[in-house]
C-alpha positions as CSV (number, residue, x, y, z in Angstrom):
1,X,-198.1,84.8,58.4
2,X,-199.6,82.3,60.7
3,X,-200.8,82.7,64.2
4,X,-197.5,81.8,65.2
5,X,-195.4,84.6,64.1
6,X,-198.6,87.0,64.9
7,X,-197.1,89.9,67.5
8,X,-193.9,89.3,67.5
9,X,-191.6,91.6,66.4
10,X,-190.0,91.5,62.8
11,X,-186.1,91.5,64.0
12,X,-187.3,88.7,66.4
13,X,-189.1,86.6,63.7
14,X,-186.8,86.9,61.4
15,X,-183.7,85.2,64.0
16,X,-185.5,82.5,64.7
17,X,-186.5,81.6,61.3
18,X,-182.7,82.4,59.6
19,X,-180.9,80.3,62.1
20,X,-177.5,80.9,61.6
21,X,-177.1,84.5,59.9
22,X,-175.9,87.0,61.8
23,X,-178.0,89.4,63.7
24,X,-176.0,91.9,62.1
25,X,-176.8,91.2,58.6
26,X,-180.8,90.8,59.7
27,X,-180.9,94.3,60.6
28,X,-179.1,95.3,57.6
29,X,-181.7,93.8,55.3
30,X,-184.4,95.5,57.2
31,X,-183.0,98.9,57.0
32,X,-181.8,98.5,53.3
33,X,-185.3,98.1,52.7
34,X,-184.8,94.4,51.0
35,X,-186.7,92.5,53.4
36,X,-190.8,93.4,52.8
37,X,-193.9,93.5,54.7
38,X,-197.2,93.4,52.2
39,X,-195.0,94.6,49.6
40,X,-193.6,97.6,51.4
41,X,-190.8,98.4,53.9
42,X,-190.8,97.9,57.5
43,X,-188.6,98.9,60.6
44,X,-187.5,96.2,62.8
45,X,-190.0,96.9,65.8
46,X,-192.5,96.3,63.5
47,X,-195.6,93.8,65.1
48,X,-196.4,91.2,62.5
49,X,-200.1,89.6,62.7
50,X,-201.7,86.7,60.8
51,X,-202.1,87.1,56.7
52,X,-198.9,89.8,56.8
53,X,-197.2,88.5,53.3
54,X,-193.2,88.7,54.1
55,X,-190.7,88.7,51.5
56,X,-186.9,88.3,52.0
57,X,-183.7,88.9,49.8
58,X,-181.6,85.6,48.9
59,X,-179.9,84.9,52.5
60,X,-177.4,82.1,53.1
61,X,-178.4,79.7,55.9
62,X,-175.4,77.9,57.2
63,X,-176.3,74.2,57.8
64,X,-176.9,73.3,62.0
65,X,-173.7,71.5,62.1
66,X,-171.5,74.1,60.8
67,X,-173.5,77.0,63.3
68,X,-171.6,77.3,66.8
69,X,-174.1,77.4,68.9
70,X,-175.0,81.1,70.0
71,X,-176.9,79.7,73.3
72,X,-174.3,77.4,74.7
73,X,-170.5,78.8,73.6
74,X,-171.0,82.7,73.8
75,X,-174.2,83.2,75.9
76,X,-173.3,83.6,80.0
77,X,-176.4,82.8,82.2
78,X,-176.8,85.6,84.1
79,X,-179.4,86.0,87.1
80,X,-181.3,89.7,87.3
81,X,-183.0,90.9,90.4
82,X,-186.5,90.0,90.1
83,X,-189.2,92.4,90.9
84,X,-192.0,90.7,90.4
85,X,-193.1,86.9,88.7
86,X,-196.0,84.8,87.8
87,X,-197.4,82.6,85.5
88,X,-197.6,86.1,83.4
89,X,-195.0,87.9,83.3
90,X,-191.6,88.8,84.9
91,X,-190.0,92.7,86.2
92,X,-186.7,92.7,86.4
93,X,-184.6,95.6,87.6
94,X,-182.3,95.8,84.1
95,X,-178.2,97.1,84.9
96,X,-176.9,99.6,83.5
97,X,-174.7,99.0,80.6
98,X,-176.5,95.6,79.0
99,X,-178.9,96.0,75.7
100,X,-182.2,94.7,76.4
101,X,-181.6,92.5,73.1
102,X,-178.6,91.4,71.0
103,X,-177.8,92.9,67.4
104,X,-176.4,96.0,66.0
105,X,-173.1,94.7,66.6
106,X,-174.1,93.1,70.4
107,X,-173.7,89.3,70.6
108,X,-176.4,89.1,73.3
109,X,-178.5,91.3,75.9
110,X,-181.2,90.5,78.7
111,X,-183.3,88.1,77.0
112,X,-180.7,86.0,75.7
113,X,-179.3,85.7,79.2
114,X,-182.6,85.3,80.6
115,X,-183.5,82.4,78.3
116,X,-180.1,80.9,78.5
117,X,-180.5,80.8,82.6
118,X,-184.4,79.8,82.2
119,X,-184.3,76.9,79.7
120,X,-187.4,75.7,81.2
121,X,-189.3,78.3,80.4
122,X,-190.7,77.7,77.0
123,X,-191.8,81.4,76.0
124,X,-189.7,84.6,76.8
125,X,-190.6,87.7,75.7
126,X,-189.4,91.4,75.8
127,X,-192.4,93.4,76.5
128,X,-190.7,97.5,76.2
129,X,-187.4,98.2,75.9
130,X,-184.7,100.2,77.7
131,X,-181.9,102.4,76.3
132,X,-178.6,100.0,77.3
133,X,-176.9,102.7,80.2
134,X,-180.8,103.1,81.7
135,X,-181.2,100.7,84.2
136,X,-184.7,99.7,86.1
137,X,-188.0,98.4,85.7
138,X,-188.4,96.3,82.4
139,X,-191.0,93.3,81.6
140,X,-191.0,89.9,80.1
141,X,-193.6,88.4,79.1
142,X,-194.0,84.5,79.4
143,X,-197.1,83.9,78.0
144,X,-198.1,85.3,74.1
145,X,-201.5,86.2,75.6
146,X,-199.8,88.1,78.3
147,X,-197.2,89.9,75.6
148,X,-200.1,91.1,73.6
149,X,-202.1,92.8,76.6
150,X,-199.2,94.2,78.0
151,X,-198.1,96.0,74.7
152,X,-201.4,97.2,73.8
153,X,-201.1,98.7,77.5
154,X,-197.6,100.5,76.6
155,X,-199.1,101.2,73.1
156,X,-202.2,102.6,73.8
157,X,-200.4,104.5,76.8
158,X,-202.3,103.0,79.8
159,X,-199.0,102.7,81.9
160,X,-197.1,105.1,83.9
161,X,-193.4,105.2,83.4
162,X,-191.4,107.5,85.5
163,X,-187.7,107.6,85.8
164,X,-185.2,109.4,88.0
165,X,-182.8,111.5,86.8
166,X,-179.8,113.9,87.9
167,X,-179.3,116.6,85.6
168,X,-177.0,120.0,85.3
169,X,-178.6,122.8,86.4
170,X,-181.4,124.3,88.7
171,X,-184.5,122.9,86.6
172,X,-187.6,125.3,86.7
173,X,-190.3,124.6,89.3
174,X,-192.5,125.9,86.6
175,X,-191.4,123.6,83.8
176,X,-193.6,120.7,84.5
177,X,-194.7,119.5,80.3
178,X,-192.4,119.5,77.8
179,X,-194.3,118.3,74.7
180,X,-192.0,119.0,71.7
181,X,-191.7,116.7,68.5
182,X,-188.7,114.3,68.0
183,X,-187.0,112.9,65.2
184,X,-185.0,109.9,64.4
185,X,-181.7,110.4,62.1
186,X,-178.8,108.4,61.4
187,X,-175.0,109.8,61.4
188,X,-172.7,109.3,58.8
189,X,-171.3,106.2,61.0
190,X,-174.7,104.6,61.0
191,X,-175.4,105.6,65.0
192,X,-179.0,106.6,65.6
193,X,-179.2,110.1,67.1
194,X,-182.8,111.8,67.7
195,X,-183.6,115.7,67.6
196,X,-186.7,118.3,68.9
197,X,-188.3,119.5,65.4
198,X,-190.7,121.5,64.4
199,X,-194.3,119.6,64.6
200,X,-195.0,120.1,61.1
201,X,-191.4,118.5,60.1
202,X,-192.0,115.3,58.1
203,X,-190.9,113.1,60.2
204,X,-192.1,114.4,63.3
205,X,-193.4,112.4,65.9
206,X,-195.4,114.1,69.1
207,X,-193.8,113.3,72.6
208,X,-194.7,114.3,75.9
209,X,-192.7,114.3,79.2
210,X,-193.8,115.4,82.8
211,X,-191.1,116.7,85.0
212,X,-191.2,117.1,88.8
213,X,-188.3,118.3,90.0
214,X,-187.3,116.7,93.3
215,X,-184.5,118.1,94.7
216,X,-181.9,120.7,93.8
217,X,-178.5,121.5,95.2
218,X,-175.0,122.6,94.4
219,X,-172.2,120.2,94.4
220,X,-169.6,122.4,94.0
221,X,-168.2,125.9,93.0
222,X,-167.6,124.7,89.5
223,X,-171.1,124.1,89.1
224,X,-172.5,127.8,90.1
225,X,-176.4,126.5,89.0
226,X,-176.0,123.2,90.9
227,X,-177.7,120.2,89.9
228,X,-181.4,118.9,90.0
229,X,-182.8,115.5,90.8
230,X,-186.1,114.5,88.8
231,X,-189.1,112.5,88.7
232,X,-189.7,112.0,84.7
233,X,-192.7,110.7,83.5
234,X,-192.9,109.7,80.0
235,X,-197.1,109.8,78.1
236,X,-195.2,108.9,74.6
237,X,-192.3,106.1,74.7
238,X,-189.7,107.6,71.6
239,X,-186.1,106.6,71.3
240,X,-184.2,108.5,73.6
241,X,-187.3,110.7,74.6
242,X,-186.0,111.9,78.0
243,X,-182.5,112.5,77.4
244,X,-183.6,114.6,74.4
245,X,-185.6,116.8,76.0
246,X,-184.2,117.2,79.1
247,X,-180.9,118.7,77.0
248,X,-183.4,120.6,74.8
249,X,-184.6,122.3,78.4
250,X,-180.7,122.9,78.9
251,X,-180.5,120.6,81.8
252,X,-178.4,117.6,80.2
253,X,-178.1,113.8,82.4
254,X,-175.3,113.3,84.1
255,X,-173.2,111.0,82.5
256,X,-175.3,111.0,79.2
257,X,-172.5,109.9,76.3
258,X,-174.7,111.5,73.4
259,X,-176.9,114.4,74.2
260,X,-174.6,115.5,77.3
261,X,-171.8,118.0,78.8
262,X,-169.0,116.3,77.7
263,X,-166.3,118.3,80.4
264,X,-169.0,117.3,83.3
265,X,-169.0,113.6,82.4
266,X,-165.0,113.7,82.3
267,X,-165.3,115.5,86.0
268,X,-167.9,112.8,87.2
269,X,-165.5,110.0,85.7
270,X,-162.7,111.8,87.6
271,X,-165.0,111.1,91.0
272,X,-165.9,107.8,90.3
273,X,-169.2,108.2,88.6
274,X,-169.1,105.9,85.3
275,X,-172.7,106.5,84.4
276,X,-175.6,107.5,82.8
277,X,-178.4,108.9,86.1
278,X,-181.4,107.5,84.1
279,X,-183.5,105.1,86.2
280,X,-186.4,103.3,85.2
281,X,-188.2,103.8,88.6
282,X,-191.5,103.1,88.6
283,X,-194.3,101.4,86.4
284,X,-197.6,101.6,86.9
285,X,-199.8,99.2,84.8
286,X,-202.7,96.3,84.9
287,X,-202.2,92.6,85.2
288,X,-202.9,90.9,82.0
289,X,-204.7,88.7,83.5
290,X,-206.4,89.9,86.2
291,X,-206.7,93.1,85.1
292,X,-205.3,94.5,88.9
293,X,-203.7,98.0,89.2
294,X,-199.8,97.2,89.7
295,X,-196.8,99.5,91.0
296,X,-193.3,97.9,90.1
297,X,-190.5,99.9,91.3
298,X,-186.6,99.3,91.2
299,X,-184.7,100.8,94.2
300,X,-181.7,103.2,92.8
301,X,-178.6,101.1,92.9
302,X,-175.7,102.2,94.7
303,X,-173.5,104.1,92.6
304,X,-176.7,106.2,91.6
305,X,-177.0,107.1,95.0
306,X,-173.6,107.4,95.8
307,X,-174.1,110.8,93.6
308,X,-176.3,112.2,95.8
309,X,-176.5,113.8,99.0
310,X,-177.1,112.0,102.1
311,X,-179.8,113.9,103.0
312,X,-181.4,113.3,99.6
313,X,-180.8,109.1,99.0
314,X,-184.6,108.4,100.3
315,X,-186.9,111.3,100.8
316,X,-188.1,111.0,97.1
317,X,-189.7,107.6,97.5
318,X,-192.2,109.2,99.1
319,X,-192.7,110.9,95.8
């Protein structure tokens, strides 16, 4: 591995090096365990850096004339709200409903709109990711140097990433850390689910989440414990961390399609609420190049707050 493939991600090295195979089939190989990183397996997020020895399976390349191209017949430009640019990076405020990347059976997700709309712009980079139905704050890095400080910030956990969040119930006052283990498992179907375990479980991996509870009030009679608006802050950054715990606590998202109250989403549907209440608020971190203290934040969008009281739509950005 040379000192161009060093920090980026394997999934992402490997597309741009087997034009033409699908993305599909890329993250089959890596989960099959044929594909190998200094003779052992590796999961797709996995950083590479220079002298890693790769080794791949037999893969059919199609030839460049006989590959549609991705970029230009299925790829829609698509302009995000921007938060915050530079020479650096860029914060976007992500939608709700769009995977940060392509694959896993998605043609395309933010960065292959973003670099389909920004064909100037010579290096594009996902810094973090976001779970598709949470919208908010996420980074893109145009510069490798930049990419590199900013994950060893996430890594390392040097930023501060709190979200909003609606959930069922009237969440303790006193519950402020939840630090409980999480696991990563697959279902029968292949769909990657996570559980709480015990911290000596084998696969355990420590996770910590903050909670300030915000706001609570009761919507309506069905609904006798009403429902709570939070201020999560996340120390560890594990798949589905917040929507985990926060069901663990008994206090499930609103809209939330996998850990959630199933009957409550079918109400909320009913009223015109199609969505998961997970926000990527607020992100505190330091410029990778000046090294400044920086606050991103993405306003709530309007169907968010169209499931909240009017007299609670604003007072928590005072928060």
């Amino acid at each position: 591995m040379d000192e161009n493939g060093a920090e980026q991600r394997l999934d992402n090295f490997l597309f741009r090096h087997l034009k033409g195979v699908p993305k599909t089939h890329v993250y089959r190989i890596i989960r099959s365990g044929e594909v190998r990183l200094n003779k052992g397996r590796a999961s797709a997020d996995t950083k590479l850096t220079i002298g890693d020895v790769l080794r791949l399976p037999p893969v059919r390349v199609a030839t460049p004339s006989l590959v549609p191209s991705l970029d230009t017949a299925l790829i829609p430009t698509r302009n995000f709200q921007i938060l915050f640019e530079d020479e650096a990076f860029i914060a976007i405020d992500k939608p709700a409903g769009l995977a940060v990347h392509g694959g896993s059976g998605v043609q395309f997700g933010v960065i292959e709109q973003l670099r389909q709309s920004r064909p100037n712009d010579r290096f594009l980079e996902l810094v973090h990711r976001l779970d598709r139905e949470t919208s908010g704050v996420l980074l893109i890095a145009k510069k490798r140097s930049a990419l590199r400080h900013l994950q060893d910030q996430f890594r390392n956990r040097e930023t501060g990433k709190t979200y909003l969040s609606l959930v069922k119930g009237a969440w303790p006052l006193r519950l402020k850390v939840i630090d409980q283990a999480l696991r990563k498992y697959l279902l029968p179907d292949g769909e990657r689910r996570v559980s709480v375990v015990d911290e000596n479980h084998p696969d355990a991996m420590r996770s910590i989440t903050l909670v300030q509870r915000l706001a609570h009030w009761q919507p309506c009679l069905h609904l006798q414990q009403g429902v709570s608006l939070l201020a999560v802050t996340i120390k560890t950054g594990r798949t589905h961390q917040i929507r985990v715990h926060l069901a663990h606590a008994g206090h499930v998202i609103a809209g939330d399609d996998k850990y959630g109250d199933f009957e409550w989403n079918r109400q909320l549907i009913k009223q015109g609420h199609k969505r998961m209440f997970l926000h990527a608020w607020k992100l505190k971190l330091l410029h990778p190049v000046t090294q400044i203290s920086m606050v991103l934040e993405a306003e709530p969008s309007s169907e968010l707050k169209a499931m909240l009281p009017e007299e609670f739509r604003t007072h928590f950005y005072d928060c």
